[in-house]
C-alpha positions, 0 to 999 in steps of 0.5 A, a space after each residue: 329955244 326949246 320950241 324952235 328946236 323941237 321943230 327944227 327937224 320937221 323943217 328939214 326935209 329929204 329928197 325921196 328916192 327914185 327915178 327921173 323921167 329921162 332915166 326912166 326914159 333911157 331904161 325903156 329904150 335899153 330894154 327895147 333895144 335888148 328885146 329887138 336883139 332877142 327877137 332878131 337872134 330867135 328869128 335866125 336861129 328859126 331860120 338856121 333851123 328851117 335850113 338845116 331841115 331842108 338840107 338834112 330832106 334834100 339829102 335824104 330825098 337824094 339817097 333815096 332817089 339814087 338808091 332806087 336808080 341805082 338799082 334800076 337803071 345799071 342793069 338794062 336788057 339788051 334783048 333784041 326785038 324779033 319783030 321786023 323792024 323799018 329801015 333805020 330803027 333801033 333793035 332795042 327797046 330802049 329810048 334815050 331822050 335829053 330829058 327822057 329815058 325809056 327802057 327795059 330792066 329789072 326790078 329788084 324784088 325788095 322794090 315790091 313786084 320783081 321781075 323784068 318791067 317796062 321803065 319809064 325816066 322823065 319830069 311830070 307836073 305832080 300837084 302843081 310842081 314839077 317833078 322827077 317820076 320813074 314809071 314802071 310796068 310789067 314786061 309782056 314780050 311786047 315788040 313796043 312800050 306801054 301806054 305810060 299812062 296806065 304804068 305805076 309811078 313814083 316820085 323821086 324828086 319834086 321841085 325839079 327846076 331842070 332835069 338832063 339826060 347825056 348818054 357815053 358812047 365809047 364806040 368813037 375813036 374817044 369816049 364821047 357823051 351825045 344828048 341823044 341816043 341814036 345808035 342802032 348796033 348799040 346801048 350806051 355805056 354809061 348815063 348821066 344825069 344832071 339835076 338841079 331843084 329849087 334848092 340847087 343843084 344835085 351832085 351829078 350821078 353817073 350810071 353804068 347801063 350793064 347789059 342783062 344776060 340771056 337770062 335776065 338775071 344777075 349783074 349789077 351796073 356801077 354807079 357814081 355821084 359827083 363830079 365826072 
């Protein structure tokens, strides 16, 4: 008796524990569905970020551009050329084009070369992309515009997708925007720009053209971002 109780308890035996295949099964396709849900949460808030980085550039890149515009465009020379002049031509020198726009202002001296310049408004191919380009050159006392080739540029948008130029004429029984500028007793008053890029659209900027004084000094235009 003694014997069979001594080997009682080597004959009892308990069940180790661990896992089963279908639990171990179950586990690995929770732990996949968790790591897809990290990776997808980390690949929209890379995205999120990419977004706001392009907003905070695009904004930048529009504070700088009207800044600069700002400066330039609202003060207009309306010296007329001594030159005589064909049948039908503008006095002025100043071209208002749709999508182009040739004039004569001043320069601010915080820009680098103050003084009168030859400017020149107008999307160029830059490095394959089209892009919003201001060209300037030192005014000569010339009766015509420069070669714009040999003028200075700056970029001031790039990934222009469509650029327009609309021009108010306040000599009409009502205030009317033209495309073109074709006036020879005049300069337009105010100028619109409308610009969109691959990103979207920019807010609308319009710009008072304050005609210089004799002396081509002083004076400042209006100017205005948004909705007209």
């Amino acid at each position: 008796m003694r014997a069979r109780a001594s080997r009682a308890p080597h004959l009892v035996r308990r069940a180790l524990p661990g896992f089963t295949l279908l639990e171990l099964l179950v586990t690995m396709a929770l732990l996949s569905l968790l790591m897809l849900g990290m990776a997808s949460a980390l690949r929209t808030m890379a995205q999120t970020e990419q977004r706001v980085d392009a907003r905070l550039a695009s904004a930048d890149e529009f504070r700088v551009a009207t800044g600069f515009l700002r400066s330039i465009v609202g003060q207009v020379s309306a010296r007329k050329n001594p030159m005589p002049l064909t049948q039908g031509a503008s006095p002025y020198l100043f071209v208002g084009a749709p999508t182009a726009l040739s004039w004569v202002g001043v320069m601010p001296a915080r820009y680098g070369a103050g003084g009168r310049n030859f400017f020149h408004l107008a999307v160029e191919p830059v490095q394959g992309e089209p892009a919003l380009v201001i060209r300037f050159l030192p005014w000569t006392d010339s009766p015509q515009f420069p070669d714009w080739e040999q003028a200075e540029s700056r970029v001031l948008v790039r990934g222009v997708a469509s650029f327009a130029l609309t021009y108010e004429d306040v000599r009409q029984t009502e205030p009317l925007w033209v495309n073109a500028w074709e006036r020879t007793d005049s300069l337009p008053d105010r100028v619109r720009i409308e610009l969109h890029t691959d990103t979207g659209p920019w807010p609308m900027w319009v710009a008072a053209m304050r005609s210089l004084p004799a002396s081509e000094r002083g004076g400042s235009g209006r100017f205005s971002a948004g909705p007209e």
